[in-house]
C-alpha positions in Angstrom: 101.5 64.8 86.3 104.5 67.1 86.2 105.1 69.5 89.3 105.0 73.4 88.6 108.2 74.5 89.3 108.5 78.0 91.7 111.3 80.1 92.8 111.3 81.9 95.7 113.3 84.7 97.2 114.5 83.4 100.8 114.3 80.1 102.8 111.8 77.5 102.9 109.0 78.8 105.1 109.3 82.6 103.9 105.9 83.9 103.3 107.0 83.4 99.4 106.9 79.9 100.5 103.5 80.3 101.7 102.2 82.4 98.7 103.5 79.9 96.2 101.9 76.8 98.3 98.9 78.7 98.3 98.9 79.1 94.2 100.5 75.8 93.2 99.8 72.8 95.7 102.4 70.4 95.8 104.7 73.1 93.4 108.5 72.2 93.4 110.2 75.2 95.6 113.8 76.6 94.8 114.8 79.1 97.2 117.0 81.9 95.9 119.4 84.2 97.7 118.1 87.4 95.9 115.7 88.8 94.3 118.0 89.0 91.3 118.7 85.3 91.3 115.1 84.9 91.4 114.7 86.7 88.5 117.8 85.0 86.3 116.4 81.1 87.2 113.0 82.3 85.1 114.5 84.0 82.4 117.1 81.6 82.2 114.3 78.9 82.5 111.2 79.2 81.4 110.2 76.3 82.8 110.2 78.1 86.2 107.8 80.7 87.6 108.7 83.2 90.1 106.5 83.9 93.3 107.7 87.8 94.3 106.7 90.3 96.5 106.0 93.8 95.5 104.4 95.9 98.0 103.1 95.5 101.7 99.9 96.9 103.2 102.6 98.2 105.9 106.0 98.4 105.0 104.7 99.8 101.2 107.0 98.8 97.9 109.9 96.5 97.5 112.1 98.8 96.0 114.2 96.2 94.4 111.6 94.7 92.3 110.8 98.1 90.3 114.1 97.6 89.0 114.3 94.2 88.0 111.1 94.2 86.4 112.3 96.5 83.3 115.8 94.7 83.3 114.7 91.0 82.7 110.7 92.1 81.5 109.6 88.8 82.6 105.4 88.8 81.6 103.0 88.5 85.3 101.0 85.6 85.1 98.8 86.6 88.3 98.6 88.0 91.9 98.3 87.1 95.3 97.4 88.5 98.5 99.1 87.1 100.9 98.1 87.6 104.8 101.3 88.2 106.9 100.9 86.4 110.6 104.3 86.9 112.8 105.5 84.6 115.3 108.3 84.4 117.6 109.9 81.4 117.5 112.9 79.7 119.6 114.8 76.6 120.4 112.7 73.3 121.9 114.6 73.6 125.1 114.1 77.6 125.6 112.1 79.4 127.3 110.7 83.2 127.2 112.7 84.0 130.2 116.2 83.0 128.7 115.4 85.3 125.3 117.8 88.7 124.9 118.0 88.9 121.4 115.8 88.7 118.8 116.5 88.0 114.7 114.3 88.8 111.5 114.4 90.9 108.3 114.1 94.2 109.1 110.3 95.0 108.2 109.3 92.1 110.5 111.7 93.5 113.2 110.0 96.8 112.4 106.4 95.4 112.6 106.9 93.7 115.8 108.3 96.7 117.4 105.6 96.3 120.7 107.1 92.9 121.8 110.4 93.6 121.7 110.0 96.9 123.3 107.7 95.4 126.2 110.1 92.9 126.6 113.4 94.5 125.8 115.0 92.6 123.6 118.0 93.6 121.4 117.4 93.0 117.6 119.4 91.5 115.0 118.9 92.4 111.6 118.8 89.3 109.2 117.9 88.4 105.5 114.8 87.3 105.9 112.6 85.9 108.5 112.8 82.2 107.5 116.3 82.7 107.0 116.5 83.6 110.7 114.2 80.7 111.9 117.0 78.2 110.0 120.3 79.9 111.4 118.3 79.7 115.1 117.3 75.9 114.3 121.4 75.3 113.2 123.1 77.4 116.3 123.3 76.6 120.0 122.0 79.6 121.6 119.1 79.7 123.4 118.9 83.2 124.1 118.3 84.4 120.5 114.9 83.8 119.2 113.4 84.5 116.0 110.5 86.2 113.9 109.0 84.3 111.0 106.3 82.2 110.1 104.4 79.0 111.6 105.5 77.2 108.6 109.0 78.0 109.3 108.6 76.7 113.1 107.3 73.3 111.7 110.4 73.1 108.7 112.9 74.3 110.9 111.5 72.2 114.8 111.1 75.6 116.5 109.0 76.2 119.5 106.0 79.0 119.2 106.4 81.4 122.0 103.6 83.6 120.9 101.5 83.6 117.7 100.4 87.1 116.1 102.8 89.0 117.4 102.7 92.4 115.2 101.7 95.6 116.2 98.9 95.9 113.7 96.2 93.1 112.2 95.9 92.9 108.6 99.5 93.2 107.5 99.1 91.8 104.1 101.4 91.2 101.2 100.6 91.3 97.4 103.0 88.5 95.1 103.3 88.7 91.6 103.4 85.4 89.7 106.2 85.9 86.6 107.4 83.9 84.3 109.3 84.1 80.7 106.4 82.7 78.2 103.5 85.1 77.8 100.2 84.0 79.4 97.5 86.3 78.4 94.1 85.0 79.4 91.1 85.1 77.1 88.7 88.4 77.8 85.2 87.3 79.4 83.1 90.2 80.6 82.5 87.7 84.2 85.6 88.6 85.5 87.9 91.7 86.1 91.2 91.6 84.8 94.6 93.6 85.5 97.1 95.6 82.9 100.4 96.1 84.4 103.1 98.5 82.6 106.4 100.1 82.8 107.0 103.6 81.1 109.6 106.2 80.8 108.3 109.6 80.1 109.9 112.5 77.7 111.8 114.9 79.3 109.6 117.5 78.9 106.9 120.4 80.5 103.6 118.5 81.4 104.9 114.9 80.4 103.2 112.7 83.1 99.9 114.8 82.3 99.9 113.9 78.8 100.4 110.7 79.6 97.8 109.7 82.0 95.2 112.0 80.0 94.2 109.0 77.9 92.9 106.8 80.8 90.6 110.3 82.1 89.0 110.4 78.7 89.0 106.7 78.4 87.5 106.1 81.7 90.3 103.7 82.8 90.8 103.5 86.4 94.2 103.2 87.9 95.2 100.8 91.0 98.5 102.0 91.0 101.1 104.7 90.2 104.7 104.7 91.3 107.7 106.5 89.9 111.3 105.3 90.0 114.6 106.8 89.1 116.1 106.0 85.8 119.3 104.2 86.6 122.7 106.9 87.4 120.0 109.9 86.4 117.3 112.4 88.4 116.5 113.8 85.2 114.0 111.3 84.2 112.2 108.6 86.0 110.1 105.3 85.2 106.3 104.6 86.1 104.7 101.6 87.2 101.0 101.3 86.7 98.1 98.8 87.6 95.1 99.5 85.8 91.7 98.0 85.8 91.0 96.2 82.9 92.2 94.3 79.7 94.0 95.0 76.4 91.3 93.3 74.2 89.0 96.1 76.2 88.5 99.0 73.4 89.0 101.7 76.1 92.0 100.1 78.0 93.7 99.7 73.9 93.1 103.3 73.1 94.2 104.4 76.3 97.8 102.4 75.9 98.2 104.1 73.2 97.5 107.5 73.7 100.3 106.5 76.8 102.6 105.0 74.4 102.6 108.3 72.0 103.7 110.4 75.2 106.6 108.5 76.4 110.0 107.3 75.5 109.5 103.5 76.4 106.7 101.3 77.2 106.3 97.8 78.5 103.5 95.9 79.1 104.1 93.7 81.9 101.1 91.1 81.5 97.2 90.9 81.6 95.8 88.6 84.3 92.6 87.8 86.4 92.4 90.2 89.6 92.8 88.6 92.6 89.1 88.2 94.8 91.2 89.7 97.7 90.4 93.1 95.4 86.9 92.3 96.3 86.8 92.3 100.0 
């Protein structure tokens, strides 16, 4: 049976890692540097899939993704909610009372703002947290420790010197599964579904309004609405929207289409089953 094949932003045992264990057992893992790198290896590739982040429950959007997504308008296969669980980790033969310093990406750093206040540590700002777990695991210093995940600890022979340690419960992060080939699952009236698009809008009074009018009348719900600057321009600005539903779906159709006589561009990213997490 051949392997599914996954590319990840960041070092083994990154919560991409985790997301893309989660949706593909057994999956063969290339880690990336960037997000853009990600990106190229599916497009260049459609063998691959991509695992990527998009927003946090916390922390909010990815920024860079927005802009990749119209660039390379790879199609999303699915979603994933992925639960976010800090840990500070060190070296075997360290201890809590020999840590000063203390590595992560910066959102973690942020997010774990109570533990290194209480115990005064001095933060280093890294390129991702599993990235920090494996430049801790190669160095000799016992003093640093780092912030990433248990899976990282195991990869990487690190020592847990405490589990959970962000400020708030229920940091969660929602992947996107993307690919080159389009994947558009059959409609069945059982199971909700998600339409994901990118659209530019004229340059013009009451633009946005005339565009979202379709999915009032319609009776489309929307998930998600973010704006984005169009690239070396505030005059205009990009929109990416989650709505509930499918394009076989009569309403969903004529709603796309009332968007798509309003703007000056518009994608459609993909169609795919919503993730139960939506249900909780």
């Amino acid at each position: 049976m051949t392997k599914v094949k996954v590319a990840i932003q960041g070092e083994l045992g990154a919560y991409s890692h985790i997301a893309a264990q989660n949706l593909y057992e057994g999956a063969e893992i290339k880690t990336c540097a960037t997000f853009e790198e990600t990106f190229e290896q599916a497009y260049k590739d459609p063998s691959f899939k991509i695992v990527i982040p998009i927003e946090n429950s916390l922390a909010g959007r990815v920024a860079d993704i927005h802009y990749l997504l119209p660039k390379y308008k790879l199609q999303i296969h699915g979603e994933h909610f992925q639960v976010v669980e800090h840990n500070l980790l060190c070296k075997q033969e360290a201890n809590i009372n020999d840590i000063k310093f203390v590595r992560s990406h910066a959102q973690a750093i942020g997010q774990c703002q109570n533990l290194i206040n209480r115990r005064k540590f001095k933060s280093i700002i890294s390129a991702d947290t599993a990235g920090s777990a494996k430049d801790l695991a190669d160095g000799n210093d016992k003093s640093i420790a780092a912030i990433a995940s248990e899976l990282s600890s195991k990869i990487y022979n690190l020592k847990i010197l405490e589990k959970n340690i962000e400020d708030e419960k229920g940091n969660v992060t929602r992947f996107l599964v993307m690919g080159k080939n389009i994947e558009q699952p059959e409609f069945l009236k059982n199971k909700k579904f998600i339409t994901s698009c990118i659209f530019r809008v004229k340059s013009e009074p009451s633009a946005l309004y005339k565009c979202l009018g379709g999915f009032a009348t319609n009776q489309v719900n929307l998930t998600k609405l973010e704006s984005f600057s169009v690239k070396n321009t505030f005059d205009q600005a990009n929109f990416y929207l989650d709505l509930e539903g499918h394009l076989e779906q009569p309403e969903v159709k004529k709603a796309l289409e009332e968007l798509g006589f309003h703007t000056e561009s518009l994608d459609i990213l993909g169609v795919y089953e919503a993730s139960p997490f939506r249900q909780k």
